[in-house]
N, C-alpha and C positions, 0 to 999 in steps of 0.2 A: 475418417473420424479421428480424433484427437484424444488416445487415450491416458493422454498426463494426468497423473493423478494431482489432487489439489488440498489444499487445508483450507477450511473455510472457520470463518468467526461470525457469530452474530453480535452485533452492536443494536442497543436501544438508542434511539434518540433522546431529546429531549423532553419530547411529547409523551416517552413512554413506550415506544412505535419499534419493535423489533424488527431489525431486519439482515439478513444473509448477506456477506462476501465471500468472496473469493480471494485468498491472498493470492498475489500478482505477482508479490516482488517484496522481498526485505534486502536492507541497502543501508547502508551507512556511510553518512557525509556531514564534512566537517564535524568529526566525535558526536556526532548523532546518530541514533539510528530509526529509521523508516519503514514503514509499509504502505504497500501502495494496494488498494483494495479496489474489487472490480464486485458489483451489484452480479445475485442471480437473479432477481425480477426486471431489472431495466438496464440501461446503459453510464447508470451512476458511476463513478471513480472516485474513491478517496484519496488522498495522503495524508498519512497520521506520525505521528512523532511515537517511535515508542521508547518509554522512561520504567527505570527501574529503581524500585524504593523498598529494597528488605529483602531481595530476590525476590520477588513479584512485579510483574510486566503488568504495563498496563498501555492503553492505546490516547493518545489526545490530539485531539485536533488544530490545525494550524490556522491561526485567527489572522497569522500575518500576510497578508496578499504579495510583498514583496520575498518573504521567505519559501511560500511554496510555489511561486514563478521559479525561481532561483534555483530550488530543490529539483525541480522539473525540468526543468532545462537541461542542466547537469548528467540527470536521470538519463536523458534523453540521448543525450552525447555518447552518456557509459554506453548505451546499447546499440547506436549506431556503431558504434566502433568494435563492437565486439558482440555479433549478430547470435542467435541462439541456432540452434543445429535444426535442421530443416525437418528434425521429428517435433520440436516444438511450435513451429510454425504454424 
């Protein structure tokens, strides 16, 4: 069993509709910075952009489909290339 500890955020929707993640992964690319959130009810993933205005963080969502293909992809490369230690596994 997997005993990483983890930080978790709840986000509402739009509905109103709260609900749990699990942060995955903060990451910054191209002077942005990112989080990648993984659902504890189901197999949902996010990527959010997170922006700071006053020293307060805040999380927004990426409306652009080519920017978070792009973001991901990247993502993706960082961690094949430099895999986590086989306690994180």
């Amino acid at each position: 069993m997997n005993s990483r500890e983890r930080d978790y955020i709840t986000i509402e929707d739009e509905k109103g509709i709260e609900k749990q993640y699990a942060v995955e992964a903060l990451f910054n690319m191209r002077d942005r910075n990112y989080a990648l959130l993984q659902s504890n009810e189901d197999e949902e993933a996010l990527l959010m952009r997170v922006e700071d205005d006053d020293g307060e963080q805040y999380l927004v969502g990426l409306n652009d489909s080519e920017e978070r293909e792009s973001i991901l992809d990247a993502y993706q490369i960082a961690v094949e290339a430099t895999p986590a230690d086989k306690e994180f596994r």
